[in-house]
C-alpha positions as CSV (number, residue, x, y, z in Angstrom):
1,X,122.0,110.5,-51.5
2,X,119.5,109.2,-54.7
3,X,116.1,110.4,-54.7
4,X,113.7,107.6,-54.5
5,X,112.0,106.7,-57.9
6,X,109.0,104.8,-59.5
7,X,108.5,103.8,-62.9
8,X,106.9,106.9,-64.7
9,X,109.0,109.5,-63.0
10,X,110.8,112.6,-64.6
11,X,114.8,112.0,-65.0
12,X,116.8,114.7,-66.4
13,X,119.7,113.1,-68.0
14,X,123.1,115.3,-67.9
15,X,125.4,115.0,-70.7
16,X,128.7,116.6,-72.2
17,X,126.9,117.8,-75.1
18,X,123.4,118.0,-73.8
19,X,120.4,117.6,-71.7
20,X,117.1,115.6,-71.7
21,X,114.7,114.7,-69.8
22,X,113.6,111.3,-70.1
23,X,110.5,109.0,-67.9
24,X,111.9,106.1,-65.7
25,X,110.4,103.0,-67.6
26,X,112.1,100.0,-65.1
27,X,113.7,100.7,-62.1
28,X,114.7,97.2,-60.7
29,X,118.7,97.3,-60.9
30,X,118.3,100.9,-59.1
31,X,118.9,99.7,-55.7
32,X,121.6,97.2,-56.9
33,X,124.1,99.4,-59.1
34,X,122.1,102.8,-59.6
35,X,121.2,102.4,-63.3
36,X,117.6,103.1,-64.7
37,X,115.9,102.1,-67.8
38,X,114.9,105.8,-69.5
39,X,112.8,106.5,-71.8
40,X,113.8,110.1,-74.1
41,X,113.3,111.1,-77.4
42,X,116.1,111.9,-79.5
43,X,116.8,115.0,-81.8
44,X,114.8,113.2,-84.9
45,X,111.4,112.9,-82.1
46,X,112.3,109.2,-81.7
47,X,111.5,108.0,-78.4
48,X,114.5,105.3,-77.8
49,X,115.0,103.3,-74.2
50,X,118.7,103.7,-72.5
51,X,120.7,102.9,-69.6
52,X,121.4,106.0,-67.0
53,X,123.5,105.7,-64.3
54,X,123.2,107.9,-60.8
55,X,127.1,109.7,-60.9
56,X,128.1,112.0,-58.5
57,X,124.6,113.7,-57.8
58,X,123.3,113.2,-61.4
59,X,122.1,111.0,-63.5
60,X,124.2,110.8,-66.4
61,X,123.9,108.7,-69.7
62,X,125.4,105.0,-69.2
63,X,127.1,104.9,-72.2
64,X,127.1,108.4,-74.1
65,X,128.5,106.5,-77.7
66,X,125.3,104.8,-78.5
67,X,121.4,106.6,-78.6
68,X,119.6,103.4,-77.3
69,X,117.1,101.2,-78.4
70,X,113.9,102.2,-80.3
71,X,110.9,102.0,-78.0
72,X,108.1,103.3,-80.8
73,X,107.4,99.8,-81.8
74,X,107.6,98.3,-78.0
75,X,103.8,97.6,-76.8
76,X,105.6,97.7,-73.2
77,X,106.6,100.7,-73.5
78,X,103.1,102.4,-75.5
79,X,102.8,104.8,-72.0
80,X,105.7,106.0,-71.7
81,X,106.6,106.8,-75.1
82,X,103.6,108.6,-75.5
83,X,104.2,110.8,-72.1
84,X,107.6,111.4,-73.1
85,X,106.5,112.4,-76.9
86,X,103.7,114.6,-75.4
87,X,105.8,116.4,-73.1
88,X,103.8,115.9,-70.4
89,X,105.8,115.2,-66.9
């Protein structure tokens, strides 16, 4: 069963090499295909924007090849970059 989610809300992200946790920035294809818009920062304290997808029980990166898209410079995104940078969720 997926938890129920709002934009704002703690995701950790399961990976083969790591973990992060990442802040749900859109959740409006959730109910269609289980993916979320996530917002993480990356080993060089980027915050970037990527795809995760609910897989058996987790949430797991969408595509694990490519980091995402830079969300520092995205006025949409000021809040939850700075939540995400400030580690506080």
């Amino acid at each position: 069963m997926r938890p129920k989610l709002r934009t704002g809300y703690p995701v950790t992200i399961h990976g083969q090499a790591f973990t992060k946790v990442g802040i749900v920035c859109d959740v409006s294809a959730y109910d269609v295909d289980g993916t979320l818009q996530v917002v993480y920062v990356d080993p060089a304290f980027k915050a970037r924007r990527t795809t995760v997808v609910w897989r058996d029980g987790r949430f797991e990166w969408a595509d694990p090849s490519t980091p995402g898209d830079n969300a520092e410079d995205d006025p949409a995104l000021e809040t939850y970059v700075t939540t995400v940078k400030n580690g506080r969720y």
